[in-house]
C-alpha positions as CSV (number, residue, x, y, z in Angstrom):
1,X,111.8,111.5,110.3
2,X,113.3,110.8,107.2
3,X,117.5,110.9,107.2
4,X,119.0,113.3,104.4
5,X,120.6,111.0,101.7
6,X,124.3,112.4,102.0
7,X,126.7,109.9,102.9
8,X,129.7,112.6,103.1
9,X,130.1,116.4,103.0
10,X,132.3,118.5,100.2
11,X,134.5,118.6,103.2
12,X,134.9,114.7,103.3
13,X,133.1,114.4,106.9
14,X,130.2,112.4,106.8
15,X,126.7,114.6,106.9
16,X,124.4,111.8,108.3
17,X,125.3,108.9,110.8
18,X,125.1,105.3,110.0
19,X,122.8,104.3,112.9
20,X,120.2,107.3,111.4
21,X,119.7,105.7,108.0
22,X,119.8,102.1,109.8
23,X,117.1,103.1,112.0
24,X,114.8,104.5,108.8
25,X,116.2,101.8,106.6
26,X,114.0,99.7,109.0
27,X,111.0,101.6,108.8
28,X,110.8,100.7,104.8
29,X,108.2,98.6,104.1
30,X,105.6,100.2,106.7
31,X,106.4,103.9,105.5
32,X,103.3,104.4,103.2
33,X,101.2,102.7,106.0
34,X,99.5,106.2,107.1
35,X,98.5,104.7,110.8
36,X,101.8,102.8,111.0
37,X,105.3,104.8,112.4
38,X,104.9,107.4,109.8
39,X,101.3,108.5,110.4
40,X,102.8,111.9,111.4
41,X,104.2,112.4,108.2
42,X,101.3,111.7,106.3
43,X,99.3,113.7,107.8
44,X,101.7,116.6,107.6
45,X,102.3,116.1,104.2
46,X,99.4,118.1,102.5
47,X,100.5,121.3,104.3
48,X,104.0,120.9,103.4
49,X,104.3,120.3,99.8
50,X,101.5,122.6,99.2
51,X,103.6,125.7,101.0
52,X,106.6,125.0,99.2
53,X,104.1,125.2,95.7
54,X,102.4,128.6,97.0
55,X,106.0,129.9,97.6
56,X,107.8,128.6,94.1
57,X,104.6,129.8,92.2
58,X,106.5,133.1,91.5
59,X,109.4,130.9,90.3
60,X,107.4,128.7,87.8
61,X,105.8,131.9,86.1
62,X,108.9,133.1,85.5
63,X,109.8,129.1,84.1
64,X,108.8,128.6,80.7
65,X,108.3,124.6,81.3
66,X,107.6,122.5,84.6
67,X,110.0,123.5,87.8
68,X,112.3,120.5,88.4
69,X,112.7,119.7,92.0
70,X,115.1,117.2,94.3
71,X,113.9,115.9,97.4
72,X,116.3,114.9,99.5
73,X,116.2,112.1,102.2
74,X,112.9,111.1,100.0
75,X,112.5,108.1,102.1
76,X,109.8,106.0,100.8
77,X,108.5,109.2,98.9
78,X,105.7,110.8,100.6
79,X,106.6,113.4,99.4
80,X,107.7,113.2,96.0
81,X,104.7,112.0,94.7
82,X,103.1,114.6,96.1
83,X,105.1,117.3,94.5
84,X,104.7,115.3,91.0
85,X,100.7,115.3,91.3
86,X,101.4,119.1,92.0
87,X,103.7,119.6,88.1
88,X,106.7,119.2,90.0
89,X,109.7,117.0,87.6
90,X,110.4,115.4,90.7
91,X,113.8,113.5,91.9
92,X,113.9,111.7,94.9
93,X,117.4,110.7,96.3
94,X,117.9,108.6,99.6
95,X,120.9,106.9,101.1
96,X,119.0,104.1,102.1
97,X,118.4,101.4,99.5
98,X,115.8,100.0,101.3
99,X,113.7,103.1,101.6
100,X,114.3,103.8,97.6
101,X,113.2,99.8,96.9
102,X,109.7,100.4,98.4
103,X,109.5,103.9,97.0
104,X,109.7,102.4,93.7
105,X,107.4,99.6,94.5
106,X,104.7,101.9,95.6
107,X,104.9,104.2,92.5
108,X,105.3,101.1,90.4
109,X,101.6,99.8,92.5
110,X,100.1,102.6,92.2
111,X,101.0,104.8,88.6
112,X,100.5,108.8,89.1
113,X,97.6,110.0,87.6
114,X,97.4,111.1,83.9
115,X,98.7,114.7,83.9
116,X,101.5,114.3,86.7
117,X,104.6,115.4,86.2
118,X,107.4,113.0,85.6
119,X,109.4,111.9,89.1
120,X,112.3,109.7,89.6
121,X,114.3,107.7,92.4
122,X,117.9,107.2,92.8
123,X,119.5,105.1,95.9
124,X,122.4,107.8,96.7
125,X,124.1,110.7,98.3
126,X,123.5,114.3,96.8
127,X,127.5,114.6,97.0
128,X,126.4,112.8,94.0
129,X,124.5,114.9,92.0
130,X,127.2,118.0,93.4
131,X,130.2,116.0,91.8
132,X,128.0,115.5,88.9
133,X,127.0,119.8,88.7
134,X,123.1,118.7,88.6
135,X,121.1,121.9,89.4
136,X,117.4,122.1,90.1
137,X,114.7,125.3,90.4
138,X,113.8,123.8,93.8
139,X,115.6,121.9,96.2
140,X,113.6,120.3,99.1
141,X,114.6,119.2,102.3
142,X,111.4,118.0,104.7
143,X,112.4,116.8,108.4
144,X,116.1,115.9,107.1
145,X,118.5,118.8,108.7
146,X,117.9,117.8,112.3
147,X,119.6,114.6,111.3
148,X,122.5,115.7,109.5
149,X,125.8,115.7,111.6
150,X,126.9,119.2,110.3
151,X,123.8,121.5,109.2
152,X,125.6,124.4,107.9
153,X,127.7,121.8,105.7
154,X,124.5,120.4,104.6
155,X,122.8,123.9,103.8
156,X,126.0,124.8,101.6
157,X,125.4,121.6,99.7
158,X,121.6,122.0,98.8
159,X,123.0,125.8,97.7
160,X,125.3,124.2,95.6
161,X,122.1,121.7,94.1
162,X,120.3,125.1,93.3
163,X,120.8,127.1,89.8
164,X,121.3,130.5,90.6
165,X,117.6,132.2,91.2
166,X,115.8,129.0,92.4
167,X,114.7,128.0,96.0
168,X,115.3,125.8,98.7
169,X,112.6,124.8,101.1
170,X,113.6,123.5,104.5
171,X,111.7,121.7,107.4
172,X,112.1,121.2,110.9
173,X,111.9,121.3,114.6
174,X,113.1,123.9,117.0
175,X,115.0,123.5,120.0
176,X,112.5,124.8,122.5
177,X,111.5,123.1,126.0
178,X,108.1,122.7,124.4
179,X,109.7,120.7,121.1
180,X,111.5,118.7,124.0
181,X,108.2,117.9,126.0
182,X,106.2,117.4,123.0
183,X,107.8,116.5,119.9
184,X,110.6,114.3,121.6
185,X,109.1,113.1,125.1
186,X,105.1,113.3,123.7
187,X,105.8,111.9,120.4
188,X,108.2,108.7,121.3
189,X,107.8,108.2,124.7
190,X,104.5,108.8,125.8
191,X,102.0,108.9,122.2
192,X,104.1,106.6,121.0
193,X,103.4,108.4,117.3
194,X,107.4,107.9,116.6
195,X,109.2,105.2,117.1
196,X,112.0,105.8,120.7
197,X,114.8,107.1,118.8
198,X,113.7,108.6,116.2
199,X,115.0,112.3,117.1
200,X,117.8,114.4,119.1
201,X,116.5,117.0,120.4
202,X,120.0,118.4,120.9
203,X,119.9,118.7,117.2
204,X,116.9,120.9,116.6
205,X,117.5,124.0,115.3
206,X,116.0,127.3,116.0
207,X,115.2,129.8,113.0
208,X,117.7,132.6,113.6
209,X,120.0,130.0,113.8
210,X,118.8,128.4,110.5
211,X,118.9,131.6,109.0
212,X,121.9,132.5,109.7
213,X,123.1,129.0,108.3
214,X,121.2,129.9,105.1
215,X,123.0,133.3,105.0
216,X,126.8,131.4,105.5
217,X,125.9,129.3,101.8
218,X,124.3,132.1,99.9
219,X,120.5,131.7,101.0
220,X,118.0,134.0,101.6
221,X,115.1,133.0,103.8
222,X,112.4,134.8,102.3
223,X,109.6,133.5,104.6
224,X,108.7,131.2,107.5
225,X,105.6,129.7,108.7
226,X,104.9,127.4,111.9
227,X,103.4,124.2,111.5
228,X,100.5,123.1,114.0
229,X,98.4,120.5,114.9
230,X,94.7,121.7,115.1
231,X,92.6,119.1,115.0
232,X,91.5,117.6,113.0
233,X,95.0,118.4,110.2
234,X,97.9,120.4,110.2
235,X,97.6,124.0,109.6
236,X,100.1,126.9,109.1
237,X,100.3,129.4,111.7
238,X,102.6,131.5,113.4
239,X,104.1,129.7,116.3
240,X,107.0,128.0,115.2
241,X,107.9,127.0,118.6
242,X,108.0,123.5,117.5
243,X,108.0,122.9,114.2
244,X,108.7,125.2,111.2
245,X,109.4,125.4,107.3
246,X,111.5,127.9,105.5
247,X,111.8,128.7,102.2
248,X,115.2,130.3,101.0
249,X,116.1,131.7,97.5
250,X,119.7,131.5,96.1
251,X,120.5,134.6,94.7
């Protein structure tokens, strides 16, 4: 899914590989198709952004105004739109221009509705917005990490996009044989719901090991919920044994 927008880390090693944001960069124009290669995200979608708005709803009653939020590795922005319709002031950033180009062609199609928040795009890395000190309540990260070259580098960076107090909400896939069977070998090879390529499984991460990533840049995952298929949609439920979301707050 989706490559995070980063093109290098504070470190100066690149956080996401060229052939990862060539292979999405292709995908553009069919990514708001929701039978085409991004069905699965669609479908997810729903579940997604609406956990990470149950789990901020302690943060925006605390907020005077509207809780700004980045997504990163917004891709075509599925997602962001989604979190604007929810009162999100929603910035979507993505290294591929592509991706960013039919974002902004779709919103420009088809205008959120009177009463959404206000939601942005930018063709970019988030070492950008770091070098620039941006800070947002919520920083969001769906399906990115598992294709970043260096997650803890990654995590230390969305800390670092986070004022002090807000959260970061992280999804992904864990490195289980099931994820291999289904998620990698199902999904691509066999469903064909992905396109061949489209993950590692090397690079899944299980959630001790993504809370313990959280914990090296100043994160505390405050709660974790598996994401399952049960027809006919998505659901939350307790078996993260393929694939997960986190929320973190930055204390």
């Amino acid at each position: 899914m989706p490559p995070e927008s980063a093109s290098t880390t504070s470190e100066g090693h690149s956080s996401v590989s060229a052939t990862e944001i060539a292979h999405f960069s292709a995908l553009a124009e069919d990514w708001w198709n929701p039978k085409g290669a991004m069905r699965p995200l669609h479908a997810m979608n729903p579940l997604r952004t609406e956990w990470v708005q149950r789990h901020t709803l302690p943060l925006a009653q605390a907020n005077p105004g509207p809780l700004s939020l980045l997504d990163i590795g917004c891709g075509a922005g599925l997602a962001s739109e989604a979190y604007a319709k929810l009162g999100f002031e929603t910035q979507g950033i993505d290294a591929s221009v592509e991706a960013i180009r039919a974002a902004k062609a779709h919103l420009e199609q088809y205008p959120l509705p009177v009463g959404a928040a206000t939601l942005s795009y930018r063709a970019g890395s988030a070492e950008d917005l770091v070098s620039e000190g941006a800070r947002f309540d919520v920083v969001n990260a769906l399906e990115v990490i598992e294709h970043v070259n260096d997650p803890q580098a990654f995590l230390k960076m969305l800390a670092e996009l986070t004022r002090p107090g807000g959260m970061v909400a992280v999804s992904t896939m864990n490195r289980t044989p099931r994820s291999f069977v289904m998620a990698k070998l199902g999904a691509e090879y066999i469903l064909r719901m992905l396109p061949v390529g489209t993950h590692d499984w090397k690079k899944f991460i299980k959630p001790a090991e993504l809370a313990q990533m959280g914990r090296n840049a100043g994160l505390r995952m405050t709660d974790i919920a598996g994401m399952s298929f049960i027809p006919p949609k998505w659901r939350e439920t307790r078996d993260t044994g393929i694939n997960y979301i986190a929320i973190f707050t930055r204390d």
